[in-house]
C-alpha positions as CSV (number, residue, x, y, z in Angstrom):
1,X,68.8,101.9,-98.8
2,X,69.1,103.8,-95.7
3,X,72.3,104.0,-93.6
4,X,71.4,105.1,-90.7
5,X,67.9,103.8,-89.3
6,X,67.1,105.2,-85.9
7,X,63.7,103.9,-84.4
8,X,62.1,105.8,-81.6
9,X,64.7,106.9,-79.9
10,X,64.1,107.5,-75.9
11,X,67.0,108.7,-74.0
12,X,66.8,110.8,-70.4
13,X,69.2,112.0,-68.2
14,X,67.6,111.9,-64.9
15,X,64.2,114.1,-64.7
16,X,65.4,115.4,-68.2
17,X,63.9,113.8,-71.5
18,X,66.6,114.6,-73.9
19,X,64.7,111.9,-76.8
20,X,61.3,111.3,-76.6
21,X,61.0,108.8,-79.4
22,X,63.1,110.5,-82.5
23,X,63.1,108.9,-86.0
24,X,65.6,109.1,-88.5
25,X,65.9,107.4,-91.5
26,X,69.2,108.9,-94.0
27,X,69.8,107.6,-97.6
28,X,73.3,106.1,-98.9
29,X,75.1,109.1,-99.8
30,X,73.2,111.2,-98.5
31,X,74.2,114.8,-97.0
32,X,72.1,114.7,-94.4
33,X,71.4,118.1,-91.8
34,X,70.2,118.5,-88.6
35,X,69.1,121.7,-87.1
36,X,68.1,123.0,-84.2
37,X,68.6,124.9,-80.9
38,X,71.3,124.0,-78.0
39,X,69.6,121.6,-76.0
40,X,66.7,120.3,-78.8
41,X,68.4,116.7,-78.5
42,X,71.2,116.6,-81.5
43,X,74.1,116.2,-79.7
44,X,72.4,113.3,-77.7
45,X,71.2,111.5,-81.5
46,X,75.1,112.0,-82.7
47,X,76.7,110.1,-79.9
48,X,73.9,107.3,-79.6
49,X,74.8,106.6,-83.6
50,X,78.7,106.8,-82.5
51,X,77.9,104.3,-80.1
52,X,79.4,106.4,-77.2
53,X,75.9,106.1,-75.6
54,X,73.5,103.8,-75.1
55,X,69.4,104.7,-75.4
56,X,66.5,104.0,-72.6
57,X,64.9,102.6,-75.3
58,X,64.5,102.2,-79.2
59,X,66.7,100.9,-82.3
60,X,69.9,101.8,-84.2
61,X,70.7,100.5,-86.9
62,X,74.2,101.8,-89.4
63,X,75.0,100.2,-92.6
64,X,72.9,97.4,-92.0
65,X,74.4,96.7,-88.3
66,X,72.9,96.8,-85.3
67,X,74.5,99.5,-83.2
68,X,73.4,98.6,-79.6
69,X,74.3,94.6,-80.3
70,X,77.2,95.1,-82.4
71,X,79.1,98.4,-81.6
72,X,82.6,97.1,-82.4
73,X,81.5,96.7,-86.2
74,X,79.7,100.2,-86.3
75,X,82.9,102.0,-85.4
76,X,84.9,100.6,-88.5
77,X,82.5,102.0,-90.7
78,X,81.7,105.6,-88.7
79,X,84.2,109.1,-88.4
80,X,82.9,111.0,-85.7
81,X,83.8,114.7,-85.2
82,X,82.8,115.9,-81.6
83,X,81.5,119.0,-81.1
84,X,84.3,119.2,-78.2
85,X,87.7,119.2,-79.5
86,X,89.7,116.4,-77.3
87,X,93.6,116.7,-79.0
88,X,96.5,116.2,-76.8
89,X,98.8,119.1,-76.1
90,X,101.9,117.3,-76.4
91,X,101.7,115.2,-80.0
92,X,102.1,117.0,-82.9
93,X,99.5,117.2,-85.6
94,X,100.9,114.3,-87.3
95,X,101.5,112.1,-84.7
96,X,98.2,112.4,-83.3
97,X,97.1,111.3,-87.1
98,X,99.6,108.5,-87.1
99,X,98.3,107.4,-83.4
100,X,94.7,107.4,-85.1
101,X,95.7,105.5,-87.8
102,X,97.2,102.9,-85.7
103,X,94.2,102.7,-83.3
104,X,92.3,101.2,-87.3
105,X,95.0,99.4,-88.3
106,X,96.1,100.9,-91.2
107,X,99.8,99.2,-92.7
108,X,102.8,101.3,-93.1
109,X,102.1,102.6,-96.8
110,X,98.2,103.1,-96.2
111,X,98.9,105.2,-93.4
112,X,101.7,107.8,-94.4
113,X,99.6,108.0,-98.1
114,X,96.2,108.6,-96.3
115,X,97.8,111.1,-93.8
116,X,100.0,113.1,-96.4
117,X,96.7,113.5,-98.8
118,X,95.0,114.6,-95.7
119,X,97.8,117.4,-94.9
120,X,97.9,118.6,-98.2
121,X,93.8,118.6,-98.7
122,X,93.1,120.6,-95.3
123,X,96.0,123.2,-95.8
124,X,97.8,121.7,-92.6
125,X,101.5,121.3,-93.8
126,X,102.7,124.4,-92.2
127,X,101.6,123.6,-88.8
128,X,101.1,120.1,-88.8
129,X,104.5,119.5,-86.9
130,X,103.9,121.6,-84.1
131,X,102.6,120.2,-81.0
132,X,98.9,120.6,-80.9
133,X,98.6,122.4,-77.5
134,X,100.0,125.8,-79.4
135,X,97.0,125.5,-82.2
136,X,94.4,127.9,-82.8
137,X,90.9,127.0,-82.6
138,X,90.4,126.6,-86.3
139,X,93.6,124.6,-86.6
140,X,92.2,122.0,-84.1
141,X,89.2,121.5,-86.0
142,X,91.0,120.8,-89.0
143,X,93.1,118.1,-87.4
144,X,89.9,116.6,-86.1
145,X,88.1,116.5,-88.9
146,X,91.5,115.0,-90.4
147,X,91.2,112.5,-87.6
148,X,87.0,111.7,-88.2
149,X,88.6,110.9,-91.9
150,X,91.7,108.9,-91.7
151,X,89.8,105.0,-92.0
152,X,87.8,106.3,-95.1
153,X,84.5,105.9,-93.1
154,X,81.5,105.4,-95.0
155,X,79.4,107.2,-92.8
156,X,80.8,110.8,-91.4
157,X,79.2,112.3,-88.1
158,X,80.1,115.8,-87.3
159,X,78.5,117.6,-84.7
160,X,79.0,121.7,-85.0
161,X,82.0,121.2,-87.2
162,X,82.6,125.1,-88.0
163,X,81.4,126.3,-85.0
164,X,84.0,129.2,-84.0
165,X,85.4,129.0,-87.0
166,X,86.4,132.3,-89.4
167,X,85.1,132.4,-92.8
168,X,87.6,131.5,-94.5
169,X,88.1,128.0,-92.4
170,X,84.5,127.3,-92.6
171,X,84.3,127.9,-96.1
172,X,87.5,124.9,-96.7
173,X,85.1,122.6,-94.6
174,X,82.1,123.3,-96.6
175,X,84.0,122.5,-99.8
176,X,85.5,119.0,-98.0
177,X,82.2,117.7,-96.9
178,X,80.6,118.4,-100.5
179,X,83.4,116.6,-102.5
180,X,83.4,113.8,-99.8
181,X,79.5,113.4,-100.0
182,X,80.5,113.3,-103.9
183,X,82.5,110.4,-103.6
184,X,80.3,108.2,-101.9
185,X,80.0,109.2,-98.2
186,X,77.0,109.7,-96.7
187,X,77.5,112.6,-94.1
188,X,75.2,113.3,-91.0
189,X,76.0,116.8,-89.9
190,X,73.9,118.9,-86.7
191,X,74.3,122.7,-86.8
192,X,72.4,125.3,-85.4
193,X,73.7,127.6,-88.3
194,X,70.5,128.2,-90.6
195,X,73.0,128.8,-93.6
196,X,75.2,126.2,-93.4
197,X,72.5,123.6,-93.2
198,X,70.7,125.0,-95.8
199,X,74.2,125.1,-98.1
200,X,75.0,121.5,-97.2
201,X,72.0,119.2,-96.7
202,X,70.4,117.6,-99.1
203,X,67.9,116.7,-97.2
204,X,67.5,117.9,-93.7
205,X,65.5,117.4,-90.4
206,X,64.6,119.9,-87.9
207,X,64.8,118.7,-84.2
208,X,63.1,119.8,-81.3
209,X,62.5,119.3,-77.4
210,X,63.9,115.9,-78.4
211,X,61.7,115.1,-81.6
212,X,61.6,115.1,-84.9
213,X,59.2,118.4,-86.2
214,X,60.2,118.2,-90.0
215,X,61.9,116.3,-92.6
216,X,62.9,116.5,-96.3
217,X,65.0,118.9,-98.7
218,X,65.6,122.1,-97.7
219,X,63.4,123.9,-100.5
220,X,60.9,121.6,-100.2
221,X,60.5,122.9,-96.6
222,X,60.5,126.2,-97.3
223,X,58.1,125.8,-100.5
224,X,55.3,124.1,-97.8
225,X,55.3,127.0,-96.2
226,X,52.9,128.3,-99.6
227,X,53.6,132.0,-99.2
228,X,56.3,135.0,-98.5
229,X,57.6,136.0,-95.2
230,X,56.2,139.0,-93.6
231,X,57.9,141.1,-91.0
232,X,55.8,144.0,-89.1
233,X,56.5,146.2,-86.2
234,X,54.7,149.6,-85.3
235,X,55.7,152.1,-83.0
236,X,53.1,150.9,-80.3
237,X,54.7,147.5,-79.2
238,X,56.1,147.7,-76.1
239,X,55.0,144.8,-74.4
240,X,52.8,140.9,-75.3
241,X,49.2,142.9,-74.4
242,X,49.9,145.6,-76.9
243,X,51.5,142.9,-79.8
244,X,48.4,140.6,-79.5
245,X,46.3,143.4,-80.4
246,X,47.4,143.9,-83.6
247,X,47.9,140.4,-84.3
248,X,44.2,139.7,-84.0
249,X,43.7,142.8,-86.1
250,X,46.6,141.6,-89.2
251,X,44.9,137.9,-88.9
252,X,41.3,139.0,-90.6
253,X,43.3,140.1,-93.7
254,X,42.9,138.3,-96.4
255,X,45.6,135.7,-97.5
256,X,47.6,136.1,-94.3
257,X,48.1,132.6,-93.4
258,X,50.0,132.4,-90.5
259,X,50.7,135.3,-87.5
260,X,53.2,134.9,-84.6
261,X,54.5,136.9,-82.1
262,X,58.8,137.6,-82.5
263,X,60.0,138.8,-78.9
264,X,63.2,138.3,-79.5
265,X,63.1,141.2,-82.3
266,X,61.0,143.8,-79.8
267,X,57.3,142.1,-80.1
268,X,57.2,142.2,-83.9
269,X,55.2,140.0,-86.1
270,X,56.2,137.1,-88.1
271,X,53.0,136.4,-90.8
272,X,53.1,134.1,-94.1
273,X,51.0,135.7,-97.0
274,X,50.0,133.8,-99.8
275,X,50.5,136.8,-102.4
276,X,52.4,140.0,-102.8
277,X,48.9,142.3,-103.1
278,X,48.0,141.4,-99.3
279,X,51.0,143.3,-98.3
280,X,49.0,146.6,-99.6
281,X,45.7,145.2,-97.4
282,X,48.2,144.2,-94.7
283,X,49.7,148.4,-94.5
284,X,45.8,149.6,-94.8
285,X,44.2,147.6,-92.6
286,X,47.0,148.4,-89.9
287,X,47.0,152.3,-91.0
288,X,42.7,152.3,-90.6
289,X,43.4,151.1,-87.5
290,X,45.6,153.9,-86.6
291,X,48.8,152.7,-85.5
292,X,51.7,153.5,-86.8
293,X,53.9,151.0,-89.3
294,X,57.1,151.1,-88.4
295,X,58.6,147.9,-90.1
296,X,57.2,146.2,-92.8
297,X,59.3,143.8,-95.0
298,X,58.4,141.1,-97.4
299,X,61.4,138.4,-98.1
300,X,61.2,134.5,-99.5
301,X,61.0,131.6,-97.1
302,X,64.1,130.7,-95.2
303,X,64.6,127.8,-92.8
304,X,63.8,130.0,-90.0
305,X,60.5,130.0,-91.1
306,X,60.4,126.5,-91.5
307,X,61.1,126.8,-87.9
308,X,58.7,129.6,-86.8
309,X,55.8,127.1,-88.7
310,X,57.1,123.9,-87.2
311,X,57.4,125.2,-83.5
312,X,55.6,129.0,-82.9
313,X,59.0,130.5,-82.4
314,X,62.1,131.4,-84.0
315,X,65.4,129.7,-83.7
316,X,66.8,132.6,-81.8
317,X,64.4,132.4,-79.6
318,X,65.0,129.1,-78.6
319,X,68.4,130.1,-78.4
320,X,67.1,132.3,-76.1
321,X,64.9,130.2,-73.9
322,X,68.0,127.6,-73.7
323,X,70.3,130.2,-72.4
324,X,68.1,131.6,-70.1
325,X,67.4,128.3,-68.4
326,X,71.0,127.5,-67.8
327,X,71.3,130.8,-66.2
328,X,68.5,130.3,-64.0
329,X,69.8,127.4,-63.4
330,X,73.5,128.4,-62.4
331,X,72.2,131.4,-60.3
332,X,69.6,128.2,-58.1
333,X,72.8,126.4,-57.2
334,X,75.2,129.6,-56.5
335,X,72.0,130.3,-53.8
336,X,72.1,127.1,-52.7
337,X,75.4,127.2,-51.3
């Protein structure tokens, strides 16, 4: 049975397609990740689901419900943890828990039992009766996530939960969303964090420019990719001209399945090889050739070569392309004025 059902999912803001028909389908219980670069559409998917927006077109269905015709029963069943903290500055921690336990009407006894357990399970108690405007980053999160929990929602939402987190913070919140999914909770999670999908999900989609590019268990996505990763760099590469060069040279090798061009690591090149001999034909035919190697590494598949497969570039550099449009976009309107 799946509890979330999302149909072609359309969804612009203005000249901007943010969906252009996205498809998600998530098992009961079900740790479910999605990853991809700022701006690919997750955000967007997360608060459609949470009802807090409304599509251009498609279907939503959660636990059976329709969430465009019924979004009054979808929020009983949903915990939603923004990627935006929003706590106010004056409650303490445990008022703003008791104001959100209210909000679900929770009795007396329900409440103070859910909210203690909560305290004690999140390593709150020492700050929990502070007002919340002299919390730290981490300690917000905690409280939200506290928050997302409090109604025992059958489906969790958390968009970039850790994110600005320390180590040992994110590491309490990996632990939490395992045992959770363990009890019964299916969990939807977005993160542009390659590890921490790849720790949590299992199974996972990878969004972008608004769709859905692949789907299915982490290892099963990196196992379709049929080979080892290959890294190489020589000294020559100082610009694209020079980089395709030796790409056309590396792609006549035998068993190199796949070459693309890395500029966000200096015009390197990112290959697939089917087995660990063409690394020795990979260094030759470069050496013949005479350039000279000045990186070559071999590693397993990771989800960022899931990525480079799926879309011809790393995740960094659609990182990269993101933040570089927002710039250019912030220095238009500053010339503007």
């Amino acid at each position: 049975m799946h509890v979330i059902d999302t149909q072609e999912l359309v969804k612009s803001y203005g000249p901007v397609k943010a969906l252009k028909g996205l498809n998600l389908q998530i098992p009961k219980g079900c740790l479910y990740g999605l990853l991809g670069p700022n701006g690919a559409g997750k955000t967007t998917t997360l608060r459609i689901l949470c009802t807090l927006l409304a599509p251009d077109s498609g279907k939503v269905l959660i636990a059976g419900i329709n969430a465009l015709q019924d979004p009054r029963s979808v929020r009983k069943e949903i915990g939603y943890v923004a990627q935006e903290v929003a706590i106010d500055k004056i409650l303490s921690g445990r008022e703003l828990l008791q104001l959100q336990a209210d909000l679900y009407h929770l009795n007396n006894l329900e409440k103070e039992d859910r909210i203690n357990k909560l305290i004690a399970r999140l390593q709150m108690s020492e700050w929990i009766d502070r007002r919340c405007g002299t919390y730290s980053g981490g300690m917000k999160r905690k409280l939200d996530l506290a928050a997302g929990l409090i109604h025992k929602p059958k489906v969790l939402i958390l968009d970039e939960p850790t994110v600005g987190l320390d180590i040992e913070s994110r590491s309490s919140i990996w632990q939490l969303i395992k045992e959770l999914r363990d009890q019964g909770t299916t969990i939807l999670i977005s993160s542009h964090y390659l590890e921490e999908i790849e720790f949590l999900s299992d199974r996972m989609a990878i969004i972008d420019d608004g769709r859905v590019i692949a789907e299915g268990s982490p290892e099963h996505l990196k196992q379709e990719l049929g080979g080892d990763r290959v890294t190489l760099k020589v000294r020559e590469f100082s610009s694209q001209d020079e980089s395709e060069k030796v790409k056309q040279l590396v792609q006549s090798v035998e068993g190199v399945r796949q070459v693309v061009v890395n500029k966000s690591q200096g015009y390197s090149l990112n290959l697939v090889i089917e087995k660990e001999e063409v690394l020795n034909r990979l260094r030759n035919k470069v050496l013949e050739a005479e350039y000279q190697v000045f990186t070559l590494t071999q590693s397993r598949p990771s989800l960022d070569d899931v990525y480079l497969q799926a879309t011809g570039r790393t995740l960094m550099d659609a990182e990269l392309a993101v933040s570089t449009q927002r710039d250019l976009k912030k220095e238009s309107k500053q010339s503007m004025r």
